[in-house]
C-alpha positions in Angstrom: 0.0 0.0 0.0 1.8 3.1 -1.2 2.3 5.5 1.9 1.9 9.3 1.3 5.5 11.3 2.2 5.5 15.0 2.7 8.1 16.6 1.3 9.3 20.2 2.0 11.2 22.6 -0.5 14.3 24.6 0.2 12.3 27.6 -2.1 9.0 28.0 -2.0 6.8 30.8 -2.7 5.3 32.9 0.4 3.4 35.1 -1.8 3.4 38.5 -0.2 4.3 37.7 3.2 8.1 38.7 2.6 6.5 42.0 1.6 4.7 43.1 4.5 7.3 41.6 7.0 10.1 43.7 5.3 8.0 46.5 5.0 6.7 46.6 8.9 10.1 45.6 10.1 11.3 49.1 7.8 8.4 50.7 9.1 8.5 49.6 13.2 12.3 50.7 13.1 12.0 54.1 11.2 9.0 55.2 13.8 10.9 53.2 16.6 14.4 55.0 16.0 12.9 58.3 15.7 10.6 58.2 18.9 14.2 56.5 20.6 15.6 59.9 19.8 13.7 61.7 22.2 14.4 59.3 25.2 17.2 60.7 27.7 20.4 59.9 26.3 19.5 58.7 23.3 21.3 61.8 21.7 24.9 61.4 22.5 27.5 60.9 19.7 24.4 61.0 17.0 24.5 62.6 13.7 20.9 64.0 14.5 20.2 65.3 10.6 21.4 61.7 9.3 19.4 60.2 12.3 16.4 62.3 11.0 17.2 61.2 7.1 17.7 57.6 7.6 14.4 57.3 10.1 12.4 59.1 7.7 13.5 57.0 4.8 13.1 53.8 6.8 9.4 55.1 7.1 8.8 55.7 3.1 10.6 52.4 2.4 8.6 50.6 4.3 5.6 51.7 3.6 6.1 51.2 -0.5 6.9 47.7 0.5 3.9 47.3 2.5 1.8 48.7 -0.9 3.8 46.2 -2.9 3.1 43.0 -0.5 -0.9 44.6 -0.7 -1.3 45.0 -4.2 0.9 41.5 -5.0 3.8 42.9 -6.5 5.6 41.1 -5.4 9.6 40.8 -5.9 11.5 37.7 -7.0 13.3 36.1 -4.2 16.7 36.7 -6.2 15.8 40.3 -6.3 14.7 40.3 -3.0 18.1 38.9 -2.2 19.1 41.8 -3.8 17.8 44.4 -2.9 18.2 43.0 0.6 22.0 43.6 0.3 21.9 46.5 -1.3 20.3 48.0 1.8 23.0 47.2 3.9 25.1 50.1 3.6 22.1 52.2 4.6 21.8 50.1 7.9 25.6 50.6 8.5 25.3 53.8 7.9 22.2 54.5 10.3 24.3 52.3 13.4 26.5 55.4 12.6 24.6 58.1 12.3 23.0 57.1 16.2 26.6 56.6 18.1 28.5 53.6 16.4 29.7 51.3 18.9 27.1 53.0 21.4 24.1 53.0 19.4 20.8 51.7 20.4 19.6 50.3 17.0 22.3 47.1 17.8 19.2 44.9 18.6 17.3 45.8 15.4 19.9 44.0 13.4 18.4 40.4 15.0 15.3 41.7 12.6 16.6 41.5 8.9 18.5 38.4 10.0 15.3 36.3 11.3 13.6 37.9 7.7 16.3 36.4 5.7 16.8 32.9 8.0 13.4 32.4 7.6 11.8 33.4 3.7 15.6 32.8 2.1 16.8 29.7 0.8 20.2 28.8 2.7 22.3 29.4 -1.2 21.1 33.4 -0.4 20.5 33.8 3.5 24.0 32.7 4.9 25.5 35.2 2.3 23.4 37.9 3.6 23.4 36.6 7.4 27.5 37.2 6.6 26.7 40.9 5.9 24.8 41.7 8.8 27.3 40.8 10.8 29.7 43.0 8.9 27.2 45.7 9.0 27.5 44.6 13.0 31.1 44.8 13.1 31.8 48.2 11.0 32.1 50.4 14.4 35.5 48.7 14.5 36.2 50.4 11.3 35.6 54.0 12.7 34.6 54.3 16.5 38.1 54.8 18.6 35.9 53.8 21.7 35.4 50.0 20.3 38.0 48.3 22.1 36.9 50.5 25.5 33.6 49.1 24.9 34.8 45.4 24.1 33.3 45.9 20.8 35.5 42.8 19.8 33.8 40.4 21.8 30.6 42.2 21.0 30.7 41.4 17.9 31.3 38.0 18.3 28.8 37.0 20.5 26.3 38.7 17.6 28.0 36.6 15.1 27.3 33.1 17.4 23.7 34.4 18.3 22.4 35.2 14.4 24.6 32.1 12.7 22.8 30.2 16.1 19.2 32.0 14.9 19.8 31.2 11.3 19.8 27.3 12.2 16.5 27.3 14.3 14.9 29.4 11.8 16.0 26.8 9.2 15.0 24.1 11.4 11.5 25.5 11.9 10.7 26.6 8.5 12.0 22.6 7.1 9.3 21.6 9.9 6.6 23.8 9.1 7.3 23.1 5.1 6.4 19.4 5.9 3.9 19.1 8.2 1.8 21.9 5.5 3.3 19.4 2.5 1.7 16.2 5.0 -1.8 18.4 5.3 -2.3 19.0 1.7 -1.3 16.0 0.8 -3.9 14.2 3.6 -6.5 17.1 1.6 -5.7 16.2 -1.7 -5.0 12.7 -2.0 -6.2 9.7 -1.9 -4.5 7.9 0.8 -4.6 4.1 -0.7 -3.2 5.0 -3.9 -1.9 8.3 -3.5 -3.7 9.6 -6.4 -6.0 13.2 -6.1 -8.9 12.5 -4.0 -12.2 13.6 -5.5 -12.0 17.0 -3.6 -8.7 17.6 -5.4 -10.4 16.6 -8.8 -13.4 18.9 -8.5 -10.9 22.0 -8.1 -8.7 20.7 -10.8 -12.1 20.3 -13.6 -13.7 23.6 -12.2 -10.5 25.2 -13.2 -10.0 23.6 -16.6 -13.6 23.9 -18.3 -14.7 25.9 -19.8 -11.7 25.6 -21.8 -10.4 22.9 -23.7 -10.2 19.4 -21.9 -11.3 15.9 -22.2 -12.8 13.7 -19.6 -12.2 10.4 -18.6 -14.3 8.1 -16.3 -13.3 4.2 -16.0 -13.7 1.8 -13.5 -13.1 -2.4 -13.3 -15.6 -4.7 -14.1 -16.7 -7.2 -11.9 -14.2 -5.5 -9.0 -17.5 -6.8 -6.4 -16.3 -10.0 -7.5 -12.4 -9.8 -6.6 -13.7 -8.3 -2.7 -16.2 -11.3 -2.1 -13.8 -14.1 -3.5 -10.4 -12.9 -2.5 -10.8 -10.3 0.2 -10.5 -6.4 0.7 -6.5 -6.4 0.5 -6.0 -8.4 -2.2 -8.9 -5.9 -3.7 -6.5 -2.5 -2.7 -4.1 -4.2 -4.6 -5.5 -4.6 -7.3 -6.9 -0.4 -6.7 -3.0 0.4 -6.7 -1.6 -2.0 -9.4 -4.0 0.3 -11.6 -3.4 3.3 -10.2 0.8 2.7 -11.1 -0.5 1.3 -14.6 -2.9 4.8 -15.2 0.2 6.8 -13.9 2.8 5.5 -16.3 0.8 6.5 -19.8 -0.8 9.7 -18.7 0.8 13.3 -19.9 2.2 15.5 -17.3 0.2 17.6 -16.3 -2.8 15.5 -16.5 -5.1 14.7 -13.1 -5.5 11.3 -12.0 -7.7 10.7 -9.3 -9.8 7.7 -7.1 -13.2 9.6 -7.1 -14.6 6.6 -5.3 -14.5 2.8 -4.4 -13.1 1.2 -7.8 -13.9 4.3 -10.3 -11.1 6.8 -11.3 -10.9 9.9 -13.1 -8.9 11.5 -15.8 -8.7 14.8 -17.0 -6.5 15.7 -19.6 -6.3 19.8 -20.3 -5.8 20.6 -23.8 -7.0 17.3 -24.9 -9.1 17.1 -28.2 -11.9 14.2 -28.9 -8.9 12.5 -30.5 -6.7 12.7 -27.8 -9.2 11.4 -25.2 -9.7 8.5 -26.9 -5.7 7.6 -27.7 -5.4 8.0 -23.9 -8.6 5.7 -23.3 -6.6 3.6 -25.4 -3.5 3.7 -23.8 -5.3 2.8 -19.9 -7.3 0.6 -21.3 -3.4 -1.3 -22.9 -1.5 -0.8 -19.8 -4.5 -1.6 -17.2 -4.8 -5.2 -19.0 -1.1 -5.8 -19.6 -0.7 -4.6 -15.3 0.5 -8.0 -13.2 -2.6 -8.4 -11.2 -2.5 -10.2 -8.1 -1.7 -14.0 -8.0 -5.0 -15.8 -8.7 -6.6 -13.0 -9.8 -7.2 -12.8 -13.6 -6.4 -9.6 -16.1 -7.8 -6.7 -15.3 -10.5 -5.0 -17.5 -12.1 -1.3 -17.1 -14.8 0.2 -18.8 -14.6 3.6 -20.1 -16.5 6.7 -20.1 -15.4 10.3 -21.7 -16.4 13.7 -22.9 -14.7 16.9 -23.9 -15.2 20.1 -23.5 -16.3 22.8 -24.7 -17.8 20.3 -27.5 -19.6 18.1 -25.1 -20.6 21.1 -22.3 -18.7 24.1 -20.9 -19.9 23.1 -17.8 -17.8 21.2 -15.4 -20.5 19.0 -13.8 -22.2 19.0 -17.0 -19.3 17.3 -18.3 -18.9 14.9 -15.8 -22.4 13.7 -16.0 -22.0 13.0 -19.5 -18.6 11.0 -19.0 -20.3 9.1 -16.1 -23.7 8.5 -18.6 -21.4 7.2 -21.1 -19.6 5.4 -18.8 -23.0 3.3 -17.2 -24.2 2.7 -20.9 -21.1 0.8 -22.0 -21.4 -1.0 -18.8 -25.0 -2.0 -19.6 -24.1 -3.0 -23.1 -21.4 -5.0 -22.0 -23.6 -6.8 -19.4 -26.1 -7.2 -22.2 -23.4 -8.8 -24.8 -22.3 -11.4 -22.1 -25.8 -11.9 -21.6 -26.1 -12.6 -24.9 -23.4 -15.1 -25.4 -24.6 -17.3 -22.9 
């Protein structure tokens, strides 16, 4: 019985998320820095007009990237990367402008490195995480008070604590990848033969018709018969033998799925009267030719299609043609064998 494996991607697409975090992280620290300005203090050793300019332009920045995560235009993750870098001078310059080794936006820096741990693939974040850190250390450049204020050690402790961030970041994001991947995949398929479940199927025909598709309905004959004689398991065997045999002749891109006990589904986007029936052709070959279990005979499915738009534009209008089709082969069938006796 084939078992259903999540599986979780080193890039996937967050939509607009990235967005609006960059864009309130931008945001919270331009209002944040400015308002930290008029705290007691806070004003030593700051380039006040810089400080002014930078919090200002955090501000505007952030808000744009707010309108772009809003209205989903959303950046490329390589130019994300990007532009993530290119915005580091501007933070280095900012850790000057409010005291160097004394300023209070230190702690802010653990924000862009969580950002970029967490919506970056590790090819792009441990670059960047890199930079952050020499964004970190770039007092040692200019401040004559760093060693006073063991900016040294400072600056390695922030190198352990984002590189140790970075990891648990990575770890949570492989573990929230997989148990979403294990959801959809308990949503969307069919557990026995890990085809699309008929929920799955629906959404993939509701999005296909009106346009050009064809239609594909089967299911075994006499399956009853293999349950009563040889038992249930030897029956999901026979449900995943031709589930494998379905899989290995349809187009990708195609949608298989168990809509139910022993009937499948096929849609096929694109697909022309013609083409339906070359791939009723080609399950109907490789479900026959399948090794079926020992004892039980060859396989053999009856078919049922339509296409659209020439059959309906509707989607459930074009299933209940395919499944019509489908009964009235079976009853001719019966009918024939009938007949022969």
């Amino acid at each position: 019985m084939p078992v259903l494996r999540a599986q979780s991607h080193a890039l996937v697409d967050d939509g607009p998320l990235p967005d609006f975090t960059s864009g309130l992280m931008w945001f919270a620290t331009g209002v944040g820095g400015l308002a930290m300005l008029l705290l007691p203090g806070s004003q030593r050793h700051v380039h006040l007009a810089v400080a002014l300019l930078l919090g200002a332009f955090a501000i505007a920045w952030g808000g744009f990237s707010i309108y772009l995560g809003h209205t989903e235009k959303t950046m490329s993750i390589q130019l994300r990367a990007a532009v993530t870098a290119v915005m580091m001078p501007v933070v280095a310059l900012a850790l000057w402008a409010t005291g160097g080794v004394s300023s209070f936006l230190q702690p802010v820096l653990l924000f862009p490195a969580l950002f970029v741990s967490y919506f970056f693939p590790p090819r792009l974040a441990w670059p960047l995480v890199a930079v952050f850190v020499l964004v970190f250390a770039s007092p040692l450049f200019y401040d004559g008070a760093a060693i006073s204020h063991a900016y040294p050690a400072r600056t390695a402790c922030f190198a352990m604590a984002v590189a140790g961030e970075a990891l648990a970041m990575r770890f949570l994001k492989h573990r929230l990848l997989k148990a979403e991947a294990h959801q959809r995949a308990m949503a969307e398929r069919d557990p026995l033969t890990g085809l699309h479940n008929r929920r799955s199927f629906d959404s993939a025909l509701e999005a296909a018709v009106p346009g050009s598709a064809a239609l594909v309905i089967f299911d075994f004959n006499d399956f009853k018969i293999i349950n009563d004689v040889w038992g249930h398991p030897v029956g999901d065997e026979v449900l995943c033998m031709v589930a494998a045999a379905a899989q290995s002749v349809i187009r990708d891109g195609d949608c298989l799925a168990r809509i139910g006990g022993d009937e499948f589904a096929l849609l096929a986007p694109s697909a022309a009267a013609a083409g339906a029936a070359r791939l009723v052709d080609a399950l109907d070959e490789a479900i026959r030719e399948a090794a079926a279990p020992v004892g039980v005979g060859p396989i053999r499915a009856t078919f049922g299609w339509a296409v659209a738009p020439e059959d309906s534009g509707d989607p459930s209008e074009l299933f209940r043609l395919a499944d019509n089709r489908l009964i009235d082969r079976k009853r001719a069938l019966k009918a024939l064998e009938l007949g022969l006796r």
